[in-house]
MOPAC internal coordinates of N, CA, C and O (Angstrom, degrees):
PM7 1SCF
backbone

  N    0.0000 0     0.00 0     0.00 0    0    0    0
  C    1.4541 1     0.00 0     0.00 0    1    0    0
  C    1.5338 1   108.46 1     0.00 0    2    1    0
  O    1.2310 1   128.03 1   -46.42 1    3    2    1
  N    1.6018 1   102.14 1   133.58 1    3    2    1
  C    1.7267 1    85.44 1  -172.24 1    5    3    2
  C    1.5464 1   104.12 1  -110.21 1    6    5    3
  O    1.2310 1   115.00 1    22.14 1    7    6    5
  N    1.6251 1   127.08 1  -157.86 1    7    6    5
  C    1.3413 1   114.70 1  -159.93 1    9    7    6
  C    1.4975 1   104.60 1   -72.04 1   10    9    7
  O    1.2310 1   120.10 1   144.80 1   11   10    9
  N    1.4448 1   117.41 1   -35.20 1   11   10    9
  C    1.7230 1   106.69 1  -173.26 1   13   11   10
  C    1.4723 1    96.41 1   -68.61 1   14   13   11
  O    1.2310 1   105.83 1    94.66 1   15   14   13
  N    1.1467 1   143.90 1   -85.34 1   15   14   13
  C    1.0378 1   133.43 1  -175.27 1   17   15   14
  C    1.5265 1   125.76 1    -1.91 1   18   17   15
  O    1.2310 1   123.98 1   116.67 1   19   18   17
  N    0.9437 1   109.98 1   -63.33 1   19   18   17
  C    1.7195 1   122.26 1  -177.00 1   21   19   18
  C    1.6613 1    88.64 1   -75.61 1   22   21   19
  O    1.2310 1   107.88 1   115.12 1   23   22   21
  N    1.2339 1   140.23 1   -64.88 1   23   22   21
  C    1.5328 1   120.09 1   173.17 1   25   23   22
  C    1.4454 1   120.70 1   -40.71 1   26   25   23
  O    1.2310 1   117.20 1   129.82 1   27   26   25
  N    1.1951 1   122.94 1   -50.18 1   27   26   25
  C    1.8060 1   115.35 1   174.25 1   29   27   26
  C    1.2849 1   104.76 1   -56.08 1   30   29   27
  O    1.2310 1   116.12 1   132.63 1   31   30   29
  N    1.6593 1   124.97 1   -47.37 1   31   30   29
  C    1.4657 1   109.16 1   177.75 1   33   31   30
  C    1.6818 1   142.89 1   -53.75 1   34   33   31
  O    1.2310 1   137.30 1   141.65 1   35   34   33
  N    1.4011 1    84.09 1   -38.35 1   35   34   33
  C    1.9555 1   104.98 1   157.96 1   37   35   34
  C    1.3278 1   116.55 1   -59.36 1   38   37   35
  O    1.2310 1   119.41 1   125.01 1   39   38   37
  N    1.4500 1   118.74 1   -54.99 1   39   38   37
  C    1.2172 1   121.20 1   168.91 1   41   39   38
  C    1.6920 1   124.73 1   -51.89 1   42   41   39
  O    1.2310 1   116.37 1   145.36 1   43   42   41
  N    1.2642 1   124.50 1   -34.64 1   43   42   41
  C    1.0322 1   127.96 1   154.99 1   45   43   42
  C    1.5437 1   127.34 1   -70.11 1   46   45   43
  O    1.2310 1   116.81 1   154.37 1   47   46   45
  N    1.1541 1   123.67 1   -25.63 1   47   46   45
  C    1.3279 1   124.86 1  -165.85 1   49   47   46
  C    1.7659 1    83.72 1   -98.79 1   50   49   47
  O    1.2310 1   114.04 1   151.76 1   51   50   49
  N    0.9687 1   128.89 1   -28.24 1   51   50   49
  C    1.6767 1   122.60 1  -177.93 1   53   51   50
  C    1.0313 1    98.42 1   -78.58 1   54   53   51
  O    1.2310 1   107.86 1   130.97 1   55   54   53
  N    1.3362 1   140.27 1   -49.03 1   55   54   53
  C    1.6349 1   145.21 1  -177.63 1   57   55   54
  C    1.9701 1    99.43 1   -55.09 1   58   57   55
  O    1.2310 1   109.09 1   158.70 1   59   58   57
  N    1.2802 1   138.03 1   -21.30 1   59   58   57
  C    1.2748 1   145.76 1  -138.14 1   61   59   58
  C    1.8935 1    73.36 1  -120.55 1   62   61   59
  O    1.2310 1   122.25 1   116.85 1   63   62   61
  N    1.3377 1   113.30 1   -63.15 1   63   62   61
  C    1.6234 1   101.63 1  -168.13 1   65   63   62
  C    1.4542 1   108.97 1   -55.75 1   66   65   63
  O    1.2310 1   128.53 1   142.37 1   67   66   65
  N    1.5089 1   101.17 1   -37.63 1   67   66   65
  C    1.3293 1    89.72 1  -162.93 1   69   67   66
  C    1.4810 1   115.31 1   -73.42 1   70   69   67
  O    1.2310 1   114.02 1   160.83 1   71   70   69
  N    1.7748 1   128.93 1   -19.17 1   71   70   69
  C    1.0315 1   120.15 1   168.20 1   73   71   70
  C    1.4001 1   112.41 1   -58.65 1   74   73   71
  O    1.2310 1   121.56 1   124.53 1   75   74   73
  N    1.0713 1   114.63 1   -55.47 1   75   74   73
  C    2.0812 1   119.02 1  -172.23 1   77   75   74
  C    1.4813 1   108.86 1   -37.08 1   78   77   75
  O    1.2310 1   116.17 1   138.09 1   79   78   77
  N    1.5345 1   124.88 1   -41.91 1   79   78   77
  C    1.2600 1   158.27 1  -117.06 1   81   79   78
  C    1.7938 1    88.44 1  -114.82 1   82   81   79
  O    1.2310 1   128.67 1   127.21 1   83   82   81
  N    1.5236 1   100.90 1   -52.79 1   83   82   81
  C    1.2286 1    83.08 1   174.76 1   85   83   82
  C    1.2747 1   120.03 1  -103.78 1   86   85   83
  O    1.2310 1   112.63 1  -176.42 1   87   86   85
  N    1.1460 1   131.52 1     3.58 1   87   86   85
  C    1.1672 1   136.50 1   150.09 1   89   87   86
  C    1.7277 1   132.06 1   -58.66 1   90   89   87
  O    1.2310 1   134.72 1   157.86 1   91   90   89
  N    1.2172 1    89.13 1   -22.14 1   91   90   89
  C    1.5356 1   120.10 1   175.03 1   93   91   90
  C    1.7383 1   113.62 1   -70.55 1   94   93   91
  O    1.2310 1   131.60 1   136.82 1   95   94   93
  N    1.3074 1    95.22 1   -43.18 1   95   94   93
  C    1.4916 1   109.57 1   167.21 1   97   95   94
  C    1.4716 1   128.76 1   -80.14 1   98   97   95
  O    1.2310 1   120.48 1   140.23 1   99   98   97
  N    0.9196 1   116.69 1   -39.77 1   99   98   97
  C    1.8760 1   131.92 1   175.58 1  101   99   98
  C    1.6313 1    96.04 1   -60.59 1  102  101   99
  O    1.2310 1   113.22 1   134.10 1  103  102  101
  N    1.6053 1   130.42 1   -45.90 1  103  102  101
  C    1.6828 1   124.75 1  -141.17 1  105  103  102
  C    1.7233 1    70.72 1  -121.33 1  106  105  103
  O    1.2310 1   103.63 1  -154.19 1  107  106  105
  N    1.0755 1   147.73 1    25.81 1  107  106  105
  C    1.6653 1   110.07 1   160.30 1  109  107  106
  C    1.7460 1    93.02 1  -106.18 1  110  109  107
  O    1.2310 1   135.08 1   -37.61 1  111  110  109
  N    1.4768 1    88.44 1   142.39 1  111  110  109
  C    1.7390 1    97.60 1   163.52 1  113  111  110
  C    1.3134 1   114.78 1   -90.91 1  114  113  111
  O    1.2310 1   113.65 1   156.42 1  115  114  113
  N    1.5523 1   129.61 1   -23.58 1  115  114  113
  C    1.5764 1   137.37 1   175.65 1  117  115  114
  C    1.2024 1   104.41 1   -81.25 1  118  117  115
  O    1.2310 1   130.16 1   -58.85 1  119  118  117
  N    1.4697 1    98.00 1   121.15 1  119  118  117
  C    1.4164 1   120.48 1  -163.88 1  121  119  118
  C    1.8675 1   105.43 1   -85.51 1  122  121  119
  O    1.2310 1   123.16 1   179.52 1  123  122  121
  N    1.3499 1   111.54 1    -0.48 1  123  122  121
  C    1.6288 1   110.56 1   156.05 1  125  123  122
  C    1.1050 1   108.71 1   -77.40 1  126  125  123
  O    1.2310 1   107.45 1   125.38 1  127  126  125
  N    1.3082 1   141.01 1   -54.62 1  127  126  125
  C    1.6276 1   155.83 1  -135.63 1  129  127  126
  C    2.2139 1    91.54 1  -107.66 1  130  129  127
  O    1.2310 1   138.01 1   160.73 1  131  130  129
  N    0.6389 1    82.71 1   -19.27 1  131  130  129
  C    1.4199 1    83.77 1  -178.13 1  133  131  130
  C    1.7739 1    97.76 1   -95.84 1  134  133  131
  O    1.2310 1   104.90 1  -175.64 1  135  134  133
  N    0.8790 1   145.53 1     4.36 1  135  134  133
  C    1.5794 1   143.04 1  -160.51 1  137  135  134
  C    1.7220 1    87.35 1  -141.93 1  138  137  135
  O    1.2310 1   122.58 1   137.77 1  139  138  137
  N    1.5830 1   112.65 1   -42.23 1  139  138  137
  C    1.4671 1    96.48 1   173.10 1  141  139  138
  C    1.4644 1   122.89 1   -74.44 1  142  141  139
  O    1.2310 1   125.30 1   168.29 1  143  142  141
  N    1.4900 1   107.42 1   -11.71 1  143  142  141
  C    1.6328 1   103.07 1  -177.82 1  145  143  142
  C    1.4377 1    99.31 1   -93.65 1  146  145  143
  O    1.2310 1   116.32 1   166.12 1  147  146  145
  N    1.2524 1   124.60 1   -13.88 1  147  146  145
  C    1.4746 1   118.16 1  -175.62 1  149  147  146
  C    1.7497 1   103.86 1   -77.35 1  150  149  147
  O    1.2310 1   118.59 1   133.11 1  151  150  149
  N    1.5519 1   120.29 1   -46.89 1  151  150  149
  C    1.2440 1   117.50 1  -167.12 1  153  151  150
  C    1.3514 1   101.97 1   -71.82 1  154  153  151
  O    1.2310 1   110.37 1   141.06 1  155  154  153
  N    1.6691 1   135.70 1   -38.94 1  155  154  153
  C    1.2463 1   126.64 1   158.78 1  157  155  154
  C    1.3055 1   108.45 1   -29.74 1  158  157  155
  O    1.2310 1   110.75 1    84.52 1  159  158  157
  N    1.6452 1   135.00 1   -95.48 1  159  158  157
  C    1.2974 1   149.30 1   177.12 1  161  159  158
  C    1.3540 1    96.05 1    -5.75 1  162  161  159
  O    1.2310 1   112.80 1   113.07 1  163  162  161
  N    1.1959 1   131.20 1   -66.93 1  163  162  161
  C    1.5747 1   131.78 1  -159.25 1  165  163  162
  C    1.3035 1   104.29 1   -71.73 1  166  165  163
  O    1.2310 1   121.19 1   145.22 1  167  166  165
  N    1.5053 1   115.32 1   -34.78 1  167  166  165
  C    1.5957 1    96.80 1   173.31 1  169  167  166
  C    1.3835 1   117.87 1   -75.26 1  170  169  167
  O    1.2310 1   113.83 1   150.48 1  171  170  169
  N    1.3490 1   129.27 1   -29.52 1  171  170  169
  C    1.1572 1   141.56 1  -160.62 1  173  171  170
  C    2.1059 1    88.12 1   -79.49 1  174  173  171
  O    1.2310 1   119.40 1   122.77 1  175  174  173
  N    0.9905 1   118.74 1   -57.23 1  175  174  173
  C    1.6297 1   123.76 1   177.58 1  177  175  174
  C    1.6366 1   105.40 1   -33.11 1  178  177  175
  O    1.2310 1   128.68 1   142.65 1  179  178  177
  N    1.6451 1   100.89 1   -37.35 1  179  178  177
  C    1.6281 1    98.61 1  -150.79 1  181  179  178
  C    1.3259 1    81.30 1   -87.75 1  182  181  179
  O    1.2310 1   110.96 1   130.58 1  183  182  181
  N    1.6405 1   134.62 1   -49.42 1  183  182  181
  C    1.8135 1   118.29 1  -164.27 1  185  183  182
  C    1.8662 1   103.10 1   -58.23 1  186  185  183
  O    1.2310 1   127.15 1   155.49 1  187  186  185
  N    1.2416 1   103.84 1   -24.51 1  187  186  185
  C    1.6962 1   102.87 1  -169.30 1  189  187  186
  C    1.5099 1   111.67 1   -77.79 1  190  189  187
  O    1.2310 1   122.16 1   157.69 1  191  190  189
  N    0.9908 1   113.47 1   -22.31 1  191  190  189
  C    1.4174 1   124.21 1   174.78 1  193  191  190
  C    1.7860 1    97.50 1   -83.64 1  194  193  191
  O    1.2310 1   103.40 1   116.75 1  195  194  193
  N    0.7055 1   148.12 1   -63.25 1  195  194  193
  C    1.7142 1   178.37 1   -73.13 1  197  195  194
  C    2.1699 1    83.96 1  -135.85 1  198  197  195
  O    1.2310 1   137.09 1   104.81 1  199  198  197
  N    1.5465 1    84.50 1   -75.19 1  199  198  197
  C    1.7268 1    89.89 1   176.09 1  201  199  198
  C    1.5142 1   117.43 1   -71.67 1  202  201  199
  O    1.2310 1   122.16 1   137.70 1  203  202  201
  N    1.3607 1   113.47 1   -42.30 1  203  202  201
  C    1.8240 1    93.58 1   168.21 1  205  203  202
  C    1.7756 1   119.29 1   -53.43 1  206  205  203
  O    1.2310 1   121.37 1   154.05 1  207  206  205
  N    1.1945 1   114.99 1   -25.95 1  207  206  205
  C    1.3080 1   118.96 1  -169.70 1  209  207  206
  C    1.7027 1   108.29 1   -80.92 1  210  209  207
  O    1.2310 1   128.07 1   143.75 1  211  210  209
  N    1.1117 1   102.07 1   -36.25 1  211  210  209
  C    1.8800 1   108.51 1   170.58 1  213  211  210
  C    1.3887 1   106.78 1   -70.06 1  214  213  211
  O    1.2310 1   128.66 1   143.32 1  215  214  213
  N    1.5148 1   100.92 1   -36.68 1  215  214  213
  C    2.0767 1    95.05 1   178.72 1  217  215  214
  C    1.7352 1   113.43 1   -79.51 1  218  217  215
  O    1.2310 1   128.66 1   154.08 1  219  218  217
  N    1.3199 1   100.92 1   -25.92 1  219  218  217
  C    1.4946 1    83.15 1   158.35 1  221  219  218
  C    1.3275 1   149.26 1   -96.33 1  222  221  219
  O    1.2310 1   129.15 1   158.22 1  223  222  221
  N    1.5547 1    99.96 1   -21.78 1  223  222  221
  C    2.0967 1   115.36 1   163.13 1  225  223  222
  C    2.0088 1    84.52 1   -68.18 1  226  225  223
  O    1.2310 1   101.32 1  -159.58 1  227  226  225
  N    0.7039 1   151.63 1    20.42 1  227  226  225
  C    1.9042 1   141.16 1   145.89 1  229  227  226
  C    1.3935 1   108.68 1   -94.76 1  230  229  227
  O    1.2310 1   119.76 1   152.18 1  231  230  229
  N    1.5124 1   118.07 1   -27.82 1  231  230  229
  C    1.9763 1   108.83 1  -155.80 1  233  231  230
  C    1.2234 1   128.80 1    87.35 1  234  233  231
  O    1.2310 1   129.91 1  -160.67 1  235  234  233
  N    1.6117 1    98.49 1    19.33 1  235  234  233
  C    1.6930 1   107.91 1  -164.63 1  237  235  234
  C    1.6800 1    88.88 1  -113.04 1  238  237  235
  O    1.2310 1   111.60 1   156.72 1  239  238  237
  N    0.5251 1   133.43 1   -23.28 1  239  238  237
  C    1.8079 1   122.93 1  -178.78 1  241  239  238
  C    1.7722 1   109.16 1  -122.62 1  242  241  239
  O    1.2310 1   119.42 1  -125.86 1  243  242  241
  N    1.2257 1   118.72 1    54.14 1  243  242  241
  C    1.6866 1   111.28 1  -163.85 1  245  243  242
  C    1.5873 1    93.74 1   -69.99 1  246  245  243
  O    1.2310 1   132.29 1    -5.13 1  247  246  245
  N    1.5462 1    93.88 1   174.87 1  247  246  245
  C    1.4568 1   111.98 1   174.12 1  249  247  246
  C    1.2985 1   106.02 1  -140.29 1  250  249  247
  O    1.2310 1   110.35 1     4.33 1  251  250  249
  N    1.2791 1   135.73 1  -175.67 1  251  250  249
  C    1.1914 1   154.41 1   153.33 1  253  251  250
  C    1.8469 1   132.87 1  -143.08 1  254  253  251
  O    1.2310 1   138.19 1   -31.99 1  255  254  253
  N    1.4888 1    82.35 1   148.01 1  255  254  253
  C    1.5938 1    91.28 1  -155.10 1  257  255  254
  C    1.5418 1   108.47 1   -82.97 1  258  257  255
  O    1.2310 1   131.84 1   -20.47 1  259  258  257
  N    1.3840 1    94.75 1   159.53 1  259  258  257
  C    1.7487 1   113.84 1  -154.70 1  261  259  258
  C    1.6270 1    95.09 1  -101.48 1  262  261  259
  O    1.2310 1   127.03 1   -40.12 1  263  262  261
  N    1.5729 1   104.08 1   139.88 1  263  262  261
  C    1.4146 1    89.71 1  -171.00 1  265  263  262
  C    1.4929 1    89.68 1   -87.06 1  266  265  263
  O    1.2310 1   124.49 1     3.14 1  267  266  265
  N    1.5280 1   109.00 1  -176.86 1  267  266  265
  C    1.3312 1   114.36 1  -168.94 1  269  267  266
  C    1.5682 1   121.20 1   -80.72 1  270  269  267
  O    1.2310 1   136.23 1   158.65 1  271  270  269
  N    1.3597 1    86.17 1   -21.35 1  271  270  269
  C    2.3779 1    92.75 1   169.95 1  273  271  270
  C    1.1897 1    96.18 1   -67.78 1  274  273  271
  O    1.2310 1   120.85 1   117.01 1  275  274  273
  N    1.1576 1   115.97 1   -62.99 1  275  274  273
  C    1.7797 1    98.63 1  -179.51 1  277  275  274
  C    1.0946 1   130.11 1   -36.32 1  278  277  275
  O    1.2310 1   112.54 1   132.89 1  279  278  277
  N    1.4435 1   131.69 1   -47.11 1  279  278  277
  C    1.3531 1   152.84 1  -178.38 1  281  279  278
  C    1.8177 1    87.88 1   -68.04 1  282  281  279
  O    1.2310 1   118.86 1   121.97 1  283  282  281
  N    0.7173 1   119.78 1   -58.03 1  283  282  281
  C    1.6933 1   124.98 1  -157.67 1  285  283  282
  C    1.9164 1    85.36 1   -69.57 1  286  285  283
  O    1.2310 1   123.45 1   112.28 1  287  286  285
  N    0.9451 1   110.99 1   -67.72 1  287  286  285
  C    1.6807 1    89.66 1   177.87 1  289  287  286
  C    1.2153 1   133.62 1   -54.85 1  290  289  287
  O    1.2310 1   117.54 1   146.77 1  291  290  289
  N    1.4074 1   122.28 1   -33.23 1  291  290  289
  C    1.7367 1   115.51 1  -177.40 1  293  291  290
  C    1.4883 1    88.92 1   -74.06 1  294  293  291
  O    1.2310 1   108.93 1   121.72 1  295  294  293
  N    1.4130 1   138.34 1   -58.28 1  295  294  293
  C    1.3965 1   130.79 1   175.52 1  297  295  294
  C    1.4861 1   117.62 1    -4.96 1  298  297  295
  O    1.2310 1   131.26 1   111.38 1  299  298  297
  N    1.7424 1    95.88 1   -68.62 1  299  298  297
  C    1.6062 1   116.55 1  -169.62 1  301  299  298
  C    1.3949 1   112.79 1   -71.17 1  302  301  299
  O    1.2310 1   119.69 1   160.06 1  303  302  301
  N    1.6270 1   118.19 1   -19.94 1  303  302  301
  C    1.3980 1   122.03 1   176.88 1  305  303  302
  C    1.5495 1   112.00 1   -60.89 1  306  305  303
  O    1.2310 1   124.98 1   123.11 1  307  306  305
  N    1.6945 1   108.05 1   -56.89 1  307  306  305
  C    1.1583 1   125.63 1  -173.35 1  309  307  306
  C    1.5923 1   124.89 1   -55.66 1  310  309  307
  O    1.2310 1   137.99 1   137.38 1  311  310  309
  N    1.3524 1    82.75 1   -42.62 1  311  310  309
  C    1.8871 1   102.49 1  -175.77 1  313  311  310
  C    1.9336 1   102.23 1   -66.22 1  314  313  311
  O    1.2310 1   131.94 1   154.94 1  315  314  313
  N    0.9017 1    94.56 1   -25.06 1  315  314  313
  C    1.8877 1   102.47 1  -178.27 1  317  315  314
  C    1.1889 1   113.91 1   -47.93 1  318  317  315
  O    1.2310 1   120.10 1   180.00 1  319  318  317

């Protein structure tokens, strides 16, 4: 397994905490356990952000940019 590999896998398995994580937060009614699943979530948000950002300063997770009509329409969809 080489380094991207094992980075997409983190990235996925962090993307996996962070759903539980926040799900964890939305369904608790105990307002301890509900503040502990939230500060989890936020840490777990920050490594996932942390590793998408290393996979993309490499060329391993590219994106591409949205022209601005596009942007200007889902905007105008939403705002409706």
């Amino acid at each position: 397994m080489d380094d991207r590999q094992l980075m997409e896998n983190m990235l996925i398995l962090e993307k996996g905490g962070c759903d539980l994580m926040m799900h964890g937060t939305i369904e608790s009614a105990d307002p301890e356990v509900k503040r502990a699943f939230n500060c989890s979530l936020n840490s777990s948000l920050q490594m996932q952000g942390d590793i998408y950002a290393k996979m993309q300063q490499k060329g391993w997770y590219p994106t591409q940019q949205v022209e601005m009509q596009k942007k200007a329409a889902v905007k105008q969809k939403f705002n409706a």
